[in-house]
C-alpha positions in Angstrom: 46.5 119.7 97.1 42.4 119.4 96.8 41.8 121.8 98.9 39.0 124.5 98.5 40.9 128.2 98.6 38.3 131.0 98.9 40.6 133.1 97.2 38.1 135.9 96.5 35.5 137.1 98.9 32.8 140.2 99.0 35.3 142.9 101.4 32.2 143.4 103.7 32.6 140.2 104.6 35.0 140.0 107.1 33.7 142.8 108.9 30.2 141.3 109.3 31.2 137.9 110.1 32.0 137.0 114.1 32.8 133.6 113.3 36.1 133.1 115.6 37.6 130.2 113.2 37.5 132.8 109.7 39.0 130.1 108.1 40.2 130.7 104.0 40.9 126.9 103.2 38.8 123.7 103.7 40.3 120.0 103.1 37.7 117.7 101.7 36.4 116.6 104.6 35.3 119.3 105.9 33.5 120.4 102.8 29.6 121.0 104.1 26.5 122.6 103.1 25.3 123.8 99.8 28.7 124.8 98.4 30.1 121.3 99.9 27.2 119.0 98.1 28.0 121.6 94.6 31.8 120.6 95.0 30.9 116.7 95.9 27.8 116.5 93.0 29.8 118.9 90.9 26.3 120.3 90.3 24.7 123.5 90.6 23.4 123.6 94.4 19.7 126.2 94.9 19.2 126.6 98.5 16.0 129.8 98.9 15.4 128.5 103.0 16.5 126.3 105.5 19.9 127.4 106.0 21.9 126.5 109.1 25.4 128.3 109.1 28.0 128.0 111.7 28.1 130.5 114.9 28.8 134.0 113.9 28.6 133.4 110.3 27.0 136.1 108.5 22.9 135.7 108.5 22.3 133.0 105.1 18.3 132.5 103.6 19.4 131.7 100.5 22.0 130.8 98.4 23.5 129.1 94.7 27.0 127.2 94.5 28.3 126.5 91.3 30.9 124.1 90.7 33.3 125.2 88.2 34.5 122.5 85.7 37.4 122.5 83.2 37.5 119.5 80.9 36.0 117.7 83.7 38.2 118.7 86.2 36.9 120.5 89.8 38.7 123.5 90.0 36.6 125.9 91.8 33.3 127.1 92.9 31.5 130.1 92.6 29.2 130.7 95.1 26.5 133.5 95.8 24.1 134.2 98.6 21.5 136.9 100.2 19.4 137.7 97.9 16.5 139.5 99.1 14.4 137.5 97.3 14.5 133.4 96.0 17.0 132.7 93.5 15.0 131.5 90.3 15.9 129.4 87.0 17.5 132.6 85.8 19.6 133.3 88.2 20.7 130.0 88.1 21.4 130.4 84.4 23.6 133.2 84.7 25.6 132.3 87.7 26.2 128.8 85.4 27.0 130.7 82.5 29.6 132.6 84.9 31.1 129.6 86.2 31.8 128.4 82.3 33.6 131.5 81.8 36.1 131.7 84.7 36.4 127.7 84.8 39.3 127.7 82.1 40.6 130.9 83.5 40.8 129.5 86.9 42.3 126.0 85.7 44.8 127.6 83.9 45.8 129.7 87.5 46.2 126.9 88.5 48.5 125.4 86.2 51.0 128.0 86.5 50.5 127.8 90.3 51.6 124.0 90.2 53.6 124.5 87.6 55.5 127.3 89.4 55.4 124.6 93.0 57.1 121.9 90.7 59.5 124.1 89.6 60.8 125.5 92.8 60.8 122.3 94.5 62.8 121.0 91.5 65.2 124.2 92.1 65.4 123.0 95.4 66.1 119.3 95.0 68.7 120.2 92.5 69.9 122.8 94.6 70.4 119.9 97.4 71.9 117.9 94.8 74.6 120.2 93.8 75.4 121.0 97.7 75.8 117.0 98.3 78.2 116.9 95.2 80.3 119.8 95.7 80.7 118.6 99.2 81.8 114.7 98.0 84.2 117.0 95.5 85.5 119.5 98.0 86.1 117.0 101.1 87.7 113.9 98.5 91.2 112.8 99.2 91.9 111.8 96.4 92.5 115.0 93.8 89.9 115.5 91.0 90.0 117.3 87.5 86.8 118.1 85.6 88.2 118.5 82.2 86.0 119.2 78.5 86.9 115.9 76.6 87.0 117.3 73.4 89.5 120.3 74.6 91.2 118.7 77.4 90.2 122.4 79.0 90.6 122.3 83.2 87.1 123.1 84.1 87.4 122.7 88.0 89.4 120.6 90.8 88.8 120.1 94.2 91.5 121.2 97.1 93.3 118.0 97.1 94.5 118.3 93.6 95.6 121.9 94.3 97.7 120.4 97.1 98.9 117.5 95.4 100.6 120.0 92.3 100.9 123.1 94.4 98.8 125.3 92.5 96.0 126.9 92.9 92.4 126.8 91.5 92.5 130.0 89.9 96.0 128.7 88.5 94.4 125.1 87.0 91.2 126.2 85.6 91.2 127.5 82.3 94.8 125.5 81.4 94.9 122.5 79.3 95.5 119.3 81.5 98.7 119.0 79.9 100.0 121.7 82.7 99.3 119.0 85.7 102.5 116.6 83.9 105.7 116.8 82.7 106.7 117.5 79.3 107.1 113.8 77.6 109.7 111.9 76.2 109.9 112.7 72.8 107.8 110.7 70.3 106.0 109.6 73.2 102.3 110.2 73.7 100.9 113.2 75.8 99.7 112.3 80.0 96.5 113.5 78.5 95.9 111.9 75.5 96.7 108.9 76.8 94.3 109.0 79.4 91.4 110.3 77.2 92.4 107.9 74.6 91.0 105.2 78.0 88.4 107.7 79.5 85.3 105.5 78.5 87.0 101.8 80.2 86.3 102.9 84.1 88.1 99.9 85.4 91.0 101.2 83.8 94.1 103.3 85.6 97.1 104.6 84.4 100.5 105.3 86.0 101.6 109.0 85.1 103.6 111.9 87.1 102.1 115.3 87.3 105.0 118.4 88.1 104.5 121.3 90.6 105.9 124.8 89.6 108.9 124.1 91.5 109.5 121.4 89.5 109.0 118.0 91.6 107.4 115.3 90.0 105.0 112.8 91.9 104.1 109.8 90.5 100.2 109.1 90.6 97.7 106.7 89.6 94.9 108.3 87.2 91.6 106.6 86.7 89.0 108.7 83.9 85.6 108.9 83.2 
């Protein structure tokens, strides 16, 4: 989100610092000192005196932040300090030639990090988006057939439709729609041709009567799309 992750730090560290805020993540405002002005100028910051650190932070005389840069992009920093002696042109080449190298390696950790956020939170979404439809499918009154269009297959129903032909879900999926009606007349057209033969004109509803197993026929009103 912008924000600055020390993600790596020297183990002794911890164990020589006594600040009590040891925080890992800075926000852009509160980006400060050398390593702040490196990640604000994106340019190399050389500090060899005059440092003030915070309370309890381990004891600083000198220091280089790198900013490291992918295709202009700030993605990092690379940031060295207490050297026993001043930190000279060389050491400022090297710790720039280092923050070349991991810059793409860094920006493409991050990639898959973001990546792998936009993902899960798509997951998530649709995830919420299936829960919100399977509730509006479950909890309808009226009842409700998925069917395939091209194989007039029963690919799910909801519990209303189970109720209104007394079968159950297990029974219905699987069986062509033809199962929900009557046989017809003869020389008269299939319930589910019919209604396919209409699927793609949503104002339109036919009359039809679907059968339960103990053979009583309802007349219903069927509306496709």
């Amino acid at each position: 989100a912008g924000a600055l992750v020390f993600g790596s730090l020297t183990e002794e560290v911890w164990t020589r610092c006594q600040m009590p805020d040891q925080r890992t993540t800075f926000p852009e405002e509160a980006w400060s000192g050398a390593w702040g002005r490196a990640l604000r100028t994106r340019e190399t910051q050389v500090v060899n005196g005059g440092l003030r650190v915070p309370p309890g932070h381990v004891p600083l005389r000198r220091t280089i932040a790198a900013p490291l840069l992918h295709r202009g992009e700030l993605v990092g920093l690379l940031n060295v300090a207490d050297k026993a002696t001043d930190y000279g042109d060389e050491d400022r080449a090297i710790i720039e030639a280092l923050a070349e190298a991991i810059a793409p390696i860094l920006a493409a950790c991050l990639q898959r990090t973001r990546a792998q956020a936009q993902q899960a939170e798509s997951l998530r979404a649709l995830a919420e988006s299936e829960a919100r439809y399977r509730a509006f499918f479950d909890l309808a009154h009226d009842g409700i057939v998925l069917a395939d269009v091209e194989t007039a297959e029963i690919l799910d129903c909801n519990e209303a439709m189970t109720r209104l032909v007394g079968r159950s879900r297990d029974e219905l999926v699987g069986q062509h729609v033809g199962v929900l009606h009557p046989a017809p007349p003869p020389g008269a057209p299939a319930v589910a041709e019919d209604f396919a033969a209409h699927a793609k004109d949503p104002s339109r509803s036919v009359q039809a009567e679907v059968i339960t197993p103990s053979g009583l026929v309802r007349t219903v009103e069927i509306a496709a799309r």
